[in-house]
N, C-alpha and C positions, 0 to 999 in steps of 0.2 A: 662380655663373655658369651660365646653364642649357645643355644638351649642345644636340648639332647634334639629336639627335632631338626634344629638349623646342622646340625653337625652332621644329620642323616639327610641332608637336603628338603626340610618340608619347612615352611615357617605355618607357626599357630595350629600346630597339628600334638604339640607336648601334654596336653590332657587326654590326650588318644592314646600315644606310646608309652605314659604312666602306665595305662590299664593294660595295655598290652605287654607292658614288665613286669608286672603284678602279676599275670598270670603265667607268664613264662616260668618265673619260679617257683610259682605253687605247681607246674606241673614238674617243675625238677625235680621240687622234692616229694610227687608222687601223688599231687591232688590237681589234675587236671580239670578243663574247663573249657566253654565255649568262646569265641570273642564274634559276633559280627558288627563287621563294618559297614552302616548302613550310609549314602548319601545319592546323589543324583547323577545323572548323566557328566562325565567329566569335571566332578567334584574331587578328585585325587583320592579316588578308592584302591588304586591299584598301588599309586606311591604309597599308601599306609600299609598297603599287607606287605610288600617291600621291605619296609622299615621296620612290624613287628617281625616280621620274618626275620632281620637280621639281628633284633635283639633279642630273638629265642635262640638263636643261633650261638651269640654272645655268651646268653648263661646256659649253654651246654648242650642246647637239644639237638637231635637230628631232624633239620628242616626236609620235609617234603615236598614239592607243591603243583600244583598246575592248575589250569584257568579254563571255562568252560566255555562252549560256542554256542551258536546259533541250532548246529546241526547234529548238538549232543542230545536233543531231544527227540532224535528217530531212534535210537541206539535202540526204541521197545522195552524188553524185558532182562538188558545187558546193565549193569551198571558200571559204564561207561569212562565215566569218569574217576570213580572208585578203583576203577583197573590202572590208569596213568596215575594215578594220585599214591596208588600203595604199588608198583611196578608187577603186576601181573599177580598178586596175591589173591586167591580166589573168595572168589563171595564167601563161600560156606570156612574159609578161616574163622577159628574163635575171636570173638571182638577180645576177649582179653587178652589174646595173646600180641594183640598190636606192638608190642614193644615190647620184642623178646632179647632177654638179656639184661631188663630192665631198662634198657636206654632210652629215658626220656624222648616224647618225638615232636614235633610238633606239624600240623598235615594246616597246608596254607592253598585254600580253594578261590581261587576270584571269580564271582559272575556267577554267584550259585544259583542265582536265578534262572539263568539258559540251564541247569544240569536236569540232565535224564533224570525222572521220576523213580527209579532203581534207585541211582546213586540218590539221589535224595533220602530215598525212606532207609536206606541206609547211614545217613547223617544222622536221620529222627531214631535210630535204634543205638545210635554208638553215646548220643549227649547224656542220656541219662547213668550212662557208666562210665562216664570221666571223671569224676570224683575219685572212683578208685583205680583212675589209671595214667601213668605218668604221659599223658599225651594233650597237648595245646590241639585245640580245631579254630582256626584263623578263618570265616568267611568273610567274602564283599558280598552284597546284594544291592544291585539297584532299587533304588527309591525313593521318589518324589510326587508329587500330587501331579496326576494327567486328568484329563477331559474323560476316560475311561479307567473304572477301577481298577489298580494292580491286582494279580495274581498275589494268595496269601502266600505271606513269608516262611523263610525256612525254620525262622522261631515258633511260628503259630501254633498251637496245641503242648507247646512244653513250658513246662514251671517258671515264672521270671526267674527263680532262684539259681534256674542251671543255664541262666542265658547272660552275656555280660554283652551288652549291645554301645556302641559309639556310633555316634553323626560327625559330619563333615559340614561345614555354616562354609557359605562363601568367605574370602579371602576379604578382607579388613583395606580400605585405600593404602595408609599406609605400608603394609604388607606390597599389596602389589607395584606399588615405588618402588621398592627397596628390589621387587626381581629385575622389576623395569632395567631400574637403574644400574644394578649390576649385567643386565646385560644388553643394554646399550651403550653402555660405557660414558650415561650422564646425566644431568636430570630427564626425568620425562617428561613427556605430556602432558597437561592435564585434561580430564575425562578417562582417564586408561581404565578406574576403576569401575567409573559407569558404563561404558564399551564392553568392558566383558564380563562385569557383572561379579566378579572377585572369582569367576570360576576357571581355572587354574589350567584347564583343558582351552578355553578357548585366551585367557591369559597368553600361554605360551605359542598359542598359533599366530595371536597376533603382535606379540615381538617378534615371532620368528620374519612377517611379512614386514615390518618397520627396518630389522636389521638387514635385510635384504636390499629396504628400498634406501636407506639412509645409514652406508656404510660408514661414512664420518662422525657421525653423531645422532641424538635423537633428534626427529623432528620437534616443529615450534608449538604442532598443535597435533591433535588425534586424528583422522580422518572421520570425515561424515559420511562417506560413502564406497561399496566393498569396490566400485569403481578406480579407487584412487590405492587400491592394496592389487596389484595387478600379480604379485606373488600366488595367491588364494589360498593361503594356510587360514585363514580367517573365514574368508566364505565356509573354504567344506567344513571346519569346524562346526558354525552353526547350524550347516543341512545335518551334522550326522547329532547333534543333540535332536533336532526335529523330529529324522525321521526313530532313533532311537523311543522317544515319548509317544511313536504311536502314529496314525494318520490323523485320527479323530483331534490330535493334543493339535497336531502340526498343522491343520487348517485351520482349528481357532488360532490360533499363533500367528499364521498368515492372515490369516479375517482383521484379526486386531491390528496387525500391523497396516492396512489398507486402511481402517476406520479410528482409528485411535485418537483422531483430531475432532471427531466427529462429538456433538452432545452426548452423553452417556451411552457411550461405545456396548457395553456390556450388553444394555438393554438391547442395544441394536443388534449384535452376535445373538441373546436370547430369538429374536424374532427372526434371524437367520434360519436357526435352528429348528423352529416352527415353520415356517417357510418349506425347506427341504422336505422336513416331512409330509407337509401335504403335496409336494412336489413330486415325491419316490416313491412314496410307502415308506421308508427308510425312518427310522428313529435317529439315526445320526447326523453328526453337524458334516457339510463336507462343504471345501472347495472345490469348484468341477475338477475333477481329475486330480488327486490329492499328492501330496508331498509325498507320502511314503509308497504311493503304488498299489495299496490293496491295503486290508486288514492287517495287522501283525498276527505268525499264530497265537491261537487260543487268546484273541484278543478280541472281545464282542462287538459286533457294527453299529451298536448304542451308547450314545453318551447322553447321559443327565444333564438337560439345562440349567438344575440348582446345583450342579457344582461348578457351571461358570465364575461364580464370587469368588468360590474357592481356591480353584484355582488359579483368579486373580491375585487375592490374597497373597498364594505361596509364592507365586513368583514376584511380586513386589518385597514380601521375605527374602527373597534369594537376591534379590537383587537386580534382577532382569527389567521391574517393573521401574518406573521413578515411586524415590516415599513422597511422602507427603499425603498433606489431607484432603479428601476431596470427596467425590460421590462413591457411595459403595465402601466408606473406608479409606481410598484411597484412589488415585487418579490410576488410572489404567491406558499407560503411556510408557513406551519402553524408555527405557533411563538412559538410551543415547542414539542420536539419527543414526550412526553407523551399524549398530543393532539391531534395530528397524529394517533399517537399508539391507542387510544380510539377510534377515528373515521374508524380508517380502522379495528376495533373489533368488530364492530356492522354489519357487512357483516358476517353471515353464513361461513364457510371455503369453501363450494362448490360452492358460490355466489363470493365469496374474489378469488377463484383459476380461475372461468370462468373471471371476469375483469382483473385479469393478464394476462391472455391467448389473451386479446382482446388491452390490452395494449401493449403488445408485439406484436403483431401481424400491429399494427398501425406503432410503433416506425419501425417496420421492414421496410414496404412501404415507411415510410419517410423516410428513408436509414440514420436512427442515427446510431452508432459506435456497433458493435457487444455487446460490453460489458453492452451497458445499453440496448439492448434488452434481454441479457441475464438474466440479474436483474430479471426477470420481471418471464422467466420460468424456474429457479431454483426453485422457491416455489412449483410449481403446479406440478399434474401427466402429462406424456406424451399427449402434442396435436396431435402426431402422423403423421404431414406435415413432407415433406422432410427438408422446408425451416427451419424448430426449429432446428434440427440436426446441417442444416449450421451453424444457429446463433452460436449454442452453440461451434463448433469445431472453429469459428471466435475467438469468445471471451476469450476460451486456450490459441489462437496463443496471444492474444492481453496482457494477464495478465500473461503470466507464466515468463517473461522477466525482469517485472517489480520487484522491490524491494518486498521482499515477494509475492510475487505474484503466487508462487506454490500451495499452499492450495486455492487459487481462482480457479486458472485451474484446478487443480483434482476436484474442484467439477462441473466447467463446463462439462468435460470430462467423470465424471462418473453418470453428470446427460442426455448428450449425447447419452449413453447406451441406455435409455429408448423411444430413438427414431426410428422408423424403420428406419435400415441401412443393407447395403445387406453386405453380409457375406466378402466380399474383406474390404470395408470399418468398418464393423466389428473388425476386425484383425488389422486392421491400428488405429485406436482408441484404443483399448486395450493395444498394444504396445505401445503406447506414453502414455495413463496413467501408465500402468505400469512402465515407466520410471522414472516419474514425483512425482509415490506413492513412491517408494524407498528413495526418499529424504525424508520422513515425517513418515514413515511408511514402513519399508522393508519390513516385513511380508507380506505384505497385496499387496507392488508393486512385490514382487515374484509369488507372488499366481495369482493377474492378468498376469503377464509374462507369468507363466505356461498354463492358461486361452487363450491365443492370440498364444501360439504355436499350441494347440489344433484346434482353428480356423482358423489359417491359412490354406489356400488350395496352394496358392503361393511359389515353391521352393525359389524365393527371398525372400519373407516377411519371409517365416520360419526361413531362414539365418540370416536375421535381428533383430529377436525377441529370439531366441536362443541365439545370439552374447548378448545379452540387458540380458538375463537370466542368461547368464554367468557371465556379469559385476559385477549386482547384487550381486551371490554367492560369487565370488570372492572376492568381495569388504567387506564382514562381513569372511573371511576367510575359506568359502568353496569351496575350489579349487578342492578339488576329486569329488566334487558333479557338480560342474561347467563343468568340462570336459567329464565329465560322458555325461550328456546333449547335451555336443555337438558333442563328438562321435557317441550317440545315430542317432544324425542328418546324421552327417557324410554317416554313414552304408546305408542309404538310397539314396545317390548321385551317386553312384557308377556309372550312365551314364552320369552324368552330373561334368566334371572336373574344371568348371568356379565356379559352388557353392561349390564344395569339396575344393576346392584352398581356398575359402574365409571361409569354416568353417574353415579349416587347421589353416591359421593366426590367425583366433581370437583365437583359441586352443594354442597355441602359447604362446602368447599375453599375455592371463589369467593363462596359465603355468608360468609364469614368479610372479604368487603372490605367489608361493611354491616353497619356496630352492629345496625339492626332485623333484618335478611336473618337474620343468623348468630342471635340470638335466636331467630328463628322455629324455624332450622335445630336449635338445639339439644330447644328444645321438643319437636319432633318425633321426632326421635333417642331423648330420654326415653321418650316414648309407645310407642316399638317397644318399649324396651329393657322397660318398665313387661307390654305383653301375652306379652312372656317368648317373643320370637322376636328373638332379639338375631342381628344383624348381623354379620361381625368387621370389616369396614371400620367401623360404626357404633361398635360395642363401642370402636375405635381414637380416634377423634374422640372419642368421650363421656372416654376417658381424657386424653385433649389439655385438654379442658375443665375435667375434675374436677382437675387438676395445677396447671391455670394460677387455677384458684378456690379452690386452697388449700384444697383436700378430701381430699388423698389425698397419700403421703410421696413421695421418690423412689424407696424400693425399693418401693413399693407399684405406682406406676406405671410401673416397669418391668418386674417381674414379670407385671403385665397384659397387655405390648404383647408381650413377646419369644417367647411360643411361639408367636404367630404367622407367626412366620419362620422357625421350627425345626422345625415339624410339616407335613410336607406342602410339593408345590408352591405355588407362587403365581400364579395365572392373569397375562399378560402384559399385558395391560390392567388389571389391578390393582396389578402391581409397584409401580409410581410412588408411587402413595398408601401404600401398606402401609411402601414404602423411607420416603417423607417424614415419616411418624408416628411411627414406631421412631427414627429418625434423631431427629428433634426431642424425644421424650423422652428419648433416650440424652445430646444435647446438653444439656436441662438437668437432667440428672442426675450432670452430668461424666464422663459415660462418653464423652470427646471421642475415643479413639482408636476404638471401639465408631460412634458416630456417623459419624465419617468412612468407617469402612470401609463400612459403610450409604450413605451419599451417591455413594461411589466405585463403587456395581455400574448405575449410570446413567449414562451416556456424558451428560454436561451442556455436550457441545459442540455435541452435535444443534439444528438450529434449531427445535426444537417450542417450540409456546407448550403448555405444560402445568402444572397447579395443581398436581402431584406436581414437576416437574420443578422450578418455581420454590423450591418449599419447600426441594428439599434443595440449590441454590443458597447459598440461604440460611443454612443450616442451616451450609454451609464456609465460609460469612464469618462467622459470629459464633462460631463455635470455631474460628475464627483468632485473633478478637479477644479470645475466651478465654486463649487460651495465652497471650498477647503479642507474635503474629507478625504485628507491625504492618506490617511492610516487605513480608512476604511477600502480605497482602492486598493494600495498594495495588499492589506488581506485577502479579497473577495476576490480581487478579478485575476484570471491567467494570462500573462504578460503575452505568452505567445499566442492568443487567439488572435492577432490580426495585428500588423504593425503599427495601426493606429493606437490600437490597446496598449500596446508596449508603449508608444511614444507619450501617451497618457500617465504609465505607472514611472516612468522615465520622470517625469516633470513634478508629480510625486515625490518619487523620493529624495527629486533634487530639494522640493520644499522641507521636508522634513531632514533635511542636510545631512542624507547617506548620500554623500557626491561619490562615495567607490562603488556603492553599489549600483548606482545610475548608472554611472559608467561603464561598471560592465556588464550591463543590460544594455546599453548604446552599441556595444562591440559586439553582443548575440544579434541585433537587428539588422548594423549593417553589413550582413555578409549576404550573400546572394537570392536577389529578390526583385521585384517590381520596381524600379528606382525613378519610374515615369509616371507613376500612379499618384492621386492623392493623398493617401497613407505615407507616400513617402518624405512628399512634403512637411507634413505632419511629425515625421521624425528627424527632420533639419529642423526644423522649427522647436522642437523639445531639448534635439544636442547642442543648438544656438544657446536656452537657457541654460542649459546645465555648463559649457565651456567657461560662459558670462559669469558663472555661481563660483565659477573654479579659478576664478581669474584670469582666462582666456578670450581674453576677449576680442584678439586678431582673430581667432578661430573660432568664436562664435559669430563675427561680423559672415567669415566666409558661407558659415551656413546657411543666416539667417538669410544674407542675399543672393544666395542657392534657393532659397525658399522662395523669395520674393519672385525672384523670376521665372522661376517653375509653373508658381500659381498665377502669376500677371499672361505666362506663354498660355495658361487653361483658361483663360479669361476671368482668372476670380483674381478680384482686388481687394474688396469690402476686409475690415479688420475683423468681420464677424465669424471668420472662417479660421485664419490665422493670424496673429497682431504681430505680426514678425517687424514692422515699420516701427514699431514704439520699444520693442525689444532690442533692436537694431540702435537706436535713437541712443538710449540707455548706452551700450557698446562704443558707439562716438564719441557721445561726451568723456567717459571714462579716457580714452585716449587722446583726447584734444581734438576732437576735430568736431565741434560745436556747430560750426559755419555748415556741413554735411547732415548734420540731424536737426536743424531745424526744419529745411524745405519736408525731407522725411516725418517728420511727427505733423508737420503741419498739413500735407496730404493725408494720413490717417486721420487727423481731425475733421479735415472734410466728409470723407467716405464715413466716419462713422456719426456722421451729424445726419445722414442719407439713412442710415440703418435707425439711427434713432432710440437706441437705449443706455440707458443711466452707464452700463457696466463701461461699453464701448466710446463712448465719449469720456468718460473718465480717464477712463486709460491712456487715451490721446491726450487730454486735455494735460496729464501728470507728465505723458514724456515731452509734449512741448513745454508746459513749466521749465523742466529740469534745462531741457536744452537752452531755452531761451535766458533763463539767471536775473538779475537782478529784481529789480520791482516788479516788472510784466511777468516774472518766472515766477513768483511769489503769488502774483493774481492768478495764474494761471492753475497753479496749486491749491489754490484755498478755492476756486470753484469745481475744481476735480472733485474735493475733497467733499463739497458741496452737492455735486452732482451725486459720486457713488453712495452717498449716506441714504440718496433715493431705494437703493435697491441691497433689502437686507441681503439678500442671498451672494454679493459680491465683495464681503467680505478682503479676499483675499486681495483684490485692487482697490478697497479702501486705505487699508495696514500699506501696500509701497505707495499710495498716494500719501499716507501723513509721514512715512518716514522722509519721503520725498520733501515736503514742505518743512519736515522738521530740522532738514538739513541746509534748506534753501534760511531756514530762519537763524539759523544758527552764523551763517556766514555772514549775514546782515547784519549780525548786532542784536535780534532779538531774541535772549536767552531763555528770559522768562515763558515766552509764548513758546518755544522751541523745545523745551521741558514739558510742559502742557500736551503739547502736541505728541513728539516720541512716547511719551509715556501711555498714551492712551494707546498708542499705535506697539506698545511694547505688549502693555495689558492684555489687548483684542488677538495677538499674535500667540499666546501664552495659552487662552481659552479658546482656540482653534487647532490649537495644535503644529503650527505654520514654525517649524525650526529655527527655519532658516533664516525668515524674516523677523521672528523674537532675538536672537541673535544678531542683526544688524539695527537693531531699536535701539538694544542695550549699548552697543557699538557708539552709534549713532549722542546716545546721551551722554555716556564716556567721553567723547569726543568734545561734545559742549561744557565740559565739567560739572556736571549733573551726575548726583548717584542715582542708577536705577533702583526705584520701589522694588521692593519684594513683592513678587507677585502670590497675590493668597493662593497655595496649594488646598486649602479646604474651604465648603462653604460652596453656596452656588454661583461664585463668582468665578471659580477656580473651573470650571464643569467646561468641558469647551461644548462648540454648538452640537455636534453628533450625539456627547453625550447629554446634554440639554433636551433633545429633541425624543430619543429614547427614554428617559427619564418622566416626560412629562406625557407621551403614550402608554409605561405602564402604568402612574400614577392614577391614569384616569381607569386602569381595569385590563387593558389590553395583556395578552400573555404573549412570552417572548415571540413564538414561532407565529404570531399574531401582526409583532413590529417587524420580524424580519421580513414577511410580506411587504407590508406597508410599507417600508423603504426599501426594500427592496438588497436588503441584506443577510450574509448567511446569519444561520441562530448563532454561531459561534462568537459572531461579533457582538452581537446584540448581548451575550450574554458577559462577553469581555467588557463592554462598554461600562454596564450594568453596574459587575464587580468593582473598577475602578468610583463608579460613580459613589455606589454605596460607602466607601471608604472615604473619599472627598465632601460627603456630607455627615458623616460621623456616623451611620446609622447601617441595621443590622437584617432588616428585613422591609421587605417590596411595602407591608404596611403604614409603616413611615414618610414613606417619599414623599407625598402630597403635604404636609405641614412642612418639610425641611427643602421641599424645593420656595416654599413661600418665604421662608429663614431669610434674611439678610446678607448679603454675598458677606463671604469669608466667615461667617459663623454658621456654626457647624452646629447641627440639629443637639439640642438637650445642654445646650452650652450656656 
């Protein structure tokens, strides 16, 4: 049954029009009384004097009424409104004769606030003789908490007893459903409540803009922004609460809305506030050029900074603010972006751009974090201070690191630009967006490239930004354009042999994405090396070559590259190269912890496009994928820094048997890029494994001998580079064609008899086993087996060397040993973490009729090596961000690691470790 208020159109307003029935009929019958209606800016002051009006009306009185303005307050020494209110009755009438005839009256004023000071003290002369006279006085008066004090009310100085005052609370969510819904004709939205704060004025401004936009029904969701209400019943609603509350109310209002993200906002408007003042003379809070245009009259140019709380307060009461607990009381945050979004809309753009400017400029002093000063002038044109430049090159460094976080920095970076920067720093800013745009946009990061060579004046910076231009070209497969570039550079070095040396290498470097390019490149390298003025970057390269051509052993081409880095400094524009070379021979020479710490003296978080910097990228994902720390690659590293990189996490998580997800990491890679380059090889040679993993293995033959001849047309042969011969081998046999992969495995057993380490003759030694079968296949496998046990670190070619054998034993007749074998090979696969190969263990022994052991999930036997090795660096003292140095890991993992470890050994803190790593595998500390 709907209330007396729903039937007069108000919902939750029936404790209002109680009192105003209550008093209708004391004045019927001859004891009249005051009623004000007190509530806020389009709080439905006007719909209630409406509704008492009409139930004074009801029980019998003669309604009067009218409404006052803005410009009822010149009227002087007229009372004004008192004249429309009683229709031309003059002042000096007797107040008691108001109601002549005795006819009950009731006189219904809205807005008594705007009334002429006449008519007022008129009001303050009639209340005290309504008791004995049958007349209702109905007022509205504005009032809410502002930044400046209201003007005393029209109650003030009289008795509570002759005053009967009612408020108006905002509207209730469900309430504002209920209009929503009846007049959209269906559920609504949700937020409608926090959008407009339950206040009933901007309520129906913005159903009015939704019925407008969405004639068939309600929309699914509320809008965030007054953009998306292109009606504007909503907008101007907001401006005219604004400017109603004042200028002083309406630039805090706007201040907050600009800084409301920010750490305790409030403090920050306080020190605004202070600010200005020392600024103007002014005691008040302003944004340049204020929402309302001036003062309101007899509205003072001062607001109190201790009623900022306050007024956060009231409007978190009203509903404007979000509740909740937080500093100050509560969090001082408008209670929905669209709200927000309207109030910081009612600022002018060159009023809205100077309070950024002065926002950021606060934040700055307070020394908040680059990035939320930055917030603040991305929006606006150049402030032109040195200090913005800072801000914004701070806040590149802070976001480009972060998860997505490159489209952030490139706009710090290229809104940086528009700050005075002197022509060095110029250059240095260009370069690193330029690096930065590449990843999101090549076009546009080449074109700054070319932009930052132009301004360089620095023989090093141009080295640097050339190297960065080259990467660039390189990396979408313009390698004659790339080198072109940097010869160009070159030609001009001729008296300086420290930056010709370091154009030379990256020349090199990026010759190496062109089968022809890097031919040439090598030719030439001979020629120096041939007139017996040998280079040591050159010397370095020619040994990258002669290693990966199956020339020269591992300790051979180690011993070649390493007193390069023990004798003498190393000029700083040759680091990179000299690091990448050493690094990638140490890599495949198994010197993985040697390599790493080589990769580890280059910050590889930097945004440089650099051909040294790429390599030893590189160089930490395939001695990830070395060890077997499959999981830790896919965490740490970004698949798209380099196709190599990808083809790395590719192989990855084929082992750890996400074959969908390899896959479509496979489908990101091959679409258009370098497909002549090394990298590229490298990722036939990944999609080979993964088709092989997936049971493809027509289509990974096609790859893998895609690969082969790619790398055999660049002159690398050596398995040490790619083992695509023993991967290939594998592929054969599976489809019968044995007679094909024995010549094949037995060439890589050659070449890597020439290379000379445990990993790479293993490898060979398992796929000719496999190929070859019977007894000789079996010998062949149990010295693979033999071999790889030499080098702990190759794990993961140990695990398919014994599955390998444990299979070749199982066909033989030898079950027992075949058990023996998988099972170990199942175990080792389980404590590595190796998916995919623990799952062909378990296979593999099913297949022998063998149950596979349960493999201990607890205890140090359960722990795989990653987590082993983390485990036993904190045990001795080390703190996380300590190991994630040391291996070269983020802390994330290290502390993932950690977590899991701690549960696999039964135990609850870092104290423990060191007795329960001593524990007995599979028993779990205190057990």
């Amino acid at each position: 049954m709907a209330t007396v208020g729903e039937r007069l159109g108000l919902r939750e307003r029936d404790g209002q029009l109680a009192v105003a029935a209550r008093l209708a009929e004391r004045a019927e019958a001859g004891a009249g009384a005051l009623l004000v209606v007190r509530g806020g800016t389009g709080s439905g002051r006007t719909a209630l004097l409406d509704a008492a009006a009409e139930l004074a009306r009801r029980q019998g009185l003669d309604v009067r009424r009218t409404r006052c303005a803005e410009h009822d307050r010149d009227a002087g020494s007229v009372p004004a409104v008192v004249q429309r209110l009683l229709d031309g009755v003059p002042e000096a009438a007797s107040l008691d004769e108001l109601s002549p005839g005795g006819i009950p009256l009731a006189l219904a004023v809205d807005d008594v606030h705007l009334a002429d000071p006449a008519s007022r003290g008129w009001f303050g002369r009639l209340v005290p003789r309504l008791d004995r006279l049958p007349v209702l006085l109905i007022l509205t008066e504005r009032h809410q908490y502002d930044m400046t004090p209201a003007p005393r009310g029209i109650a003030w100085g009289l008795a509570p007893s002759l005053v009967h005052t009612v408020r108006l609370p905002p509207l209730s969510g469900p309430s504002v459903d209920a209009i929503a819904r009846e007049r959209l004709g269906g559920d609504p939205p949700p937020g409608l409540a926090e959008a407009t704060a339950g206040n009933p004025l901007l309520l129906h401004a913005l159903l009015q803009d939704l019925a407008e936009l969405h004639p068939g029904g309600p929309p699914e969701r509320t809008p965030s922004s007054v953009a998306e209400l292109h009606p504007g019943a909503y907008a101007d609603a907001v401006a005219w609460l604004l400017a109603a509350a004042g200028p002083q109310t309406a630039d805090a209002g706007c201040a907050l809305a600009l800084v409301q993200d920010e750490h305790d906002p409030l403090g920050l408007l306080a020190e605004w506030q202070r600010g200005e003042r020392r600024r103007t003379g002014r005691k008040g809070f302003t944004v340049p050029g204020h929402v309302g245009g001036g003062p309101a009259r007899g509205e003072p140019e001062t607001a109190d900074p201790a009623r900022l709380a306050g007024w956060a307060a009231a409007l978190r009461h009203h509903g404007f603010l979000a509740a909740g607990r937080g500093e100050a009381g509560g969090p001082a945050r408008f209670a929905h972006p669209l709200l927000r979004d309207a109030v910081l809309h009612t600022l002018p753009r060159e009023r809205r751009d100077a309070a950024h400017r002065t926002a950021a400029r606060l934040l700055h002093e307070r020394g908040d974090r680059a990035g939320a000063v930055a917030g603040h002038l991305l929006p606006v044109p150049p402030v032109g201070e040195a200090w913005a430049a800072d801000v914004l090159l701070a806040a590149a460094q802070e976001t480009r690191s972060a998860p997505d976080g490159v489209p952030q920095a490139v706009a710090h970076l290229r809104r940086a630009l528009d700050e005075p920067l002197t022509t060095e720093r110029r250059g240095s800013v260009l370069t690193e967006l330029g690096c930065l745009e590449v990843r999101i946009d090549r076009a546009a990061g080449v074109r700054r490239l070319a932009e930052a060579l132009r301004v360089q004046q620095d023989g090093h910076g141009r080295v640097r930004v050339a190297s960065a231009l080259g990467t660039a070209l390189a990396a979408h497969g313009e390698v004659p354009a790339a080198i072109a570039v940097l010869r160009e550079l070159a030609d001009g070095f001729a008296g300086r042999p420290d930056l010709l040396s370091a154009v030379q290498a990256a020349t090199a470097l990026i010759a190496s994405h062109d089968g022809e390019s890097w031919r040439q490149m090598i030719s030439e390298l001979l020629r120096l090396r041939h007139l017996g003025d040998p280079d040591p970057m050159a010397e370095m390269m020619l040994t990258e070559y002669e290693s990966a051509a199956g020339l020269v052993s591992a300790e051979q081409a180690w011993e070649q590259v390493r007193p390069l880095l023990t004798h003498g400094s190393v000029d700083p524009l040759l680091e990179p190269y000299v690091l990448g070379s050493v690094a990638t021979i140490a890599q495949w020479a198994d010197l993985l912890d040697e390599a790493e710490r080589y990769a580890a003296r280059i910050p590889l978080g930097e945004p440089v496009l650099h051909p040294g910097h790429e390599c030893l990228v590189s160089v930490r994902a395939e001695a990830a994928v070395m060890r077997g720390d499959f999981a830790r690659l896919v965490d740490d590293q970004d698949p798209a820094a380099n196709i190599h990189v990808g083809a790395q996490t590719m192989i990855a998580l084929t082992e750890l048997d996400r074959l969908d997800e390899a896959a479509g990491l496979a489908g990101k890679l091959a679409g258009p890029g370098p497909d002549n380059s090394w990298q590229w090889c490298e990722f036939l040679y990944a999609r080979g494994l993964l088709r092989a993993a997936r049971g493809d293995d027509v289509g990974a033959l096609e790859d893998l001998t895609d690969c082969g001849r790619r790398q055999v047309a660049r002159g690398v042969v050596s398995p040490v580079v790619t083992a695509w011969r023993s991967a290939a081998t594998d592929s054969l046999v599976r489809t019968g064609r044995a007679g094909e992969a024995v010549p094949l495995a037995a060439e890589e057993l050659r070449l890597a008899r020439i290379w000379g380490t445990a990993r790479t003759e293993g490898r060979a030694l398992r796929a000719l086993g496999s190929a070859t079968g019977g007894r000789r296949g079996i010998e062949l496998l149990e010295e693979a087996v033999t071999r790889l046990r030499e080098e702990p670190a190759a794990e993961p070619e140990l695990i398919a060397a014994q599955l390998g054998l444990g299979r070749s034993l199982t066909a033989a007749g030898c079950s027992g040993q075949a058990r023996d074998v998988l099972r170990e090979a199942a175990a080792r696969a389980e404590r590595l973490g190796a998916v995919r190969l623990a799952r062909l263990a378990r296979q593999a022994l099913r297949d022998g009729g063998a149950r596979p052991r349960r493999i201990p999930h607890t205890g140090t036997g359960a722990l795989t090596g990653s987590e082993r090795r983390i485990a036993e660096l904190a045990a001795a003292g080390h703190g996380n961000g300590e190991i994630a140095e040391l291996l070269h890991l983020a802390r994330r993992t290290v502390e993932t690691h950690l977590t899991s470890t701690y549960r696999k050994l039964g135990i609850r803190q870092r104290a423990e470790l060191a007795a329960a790593l001593a524990a007995a595998p599979g028993i779990p500390a205190g057990r």
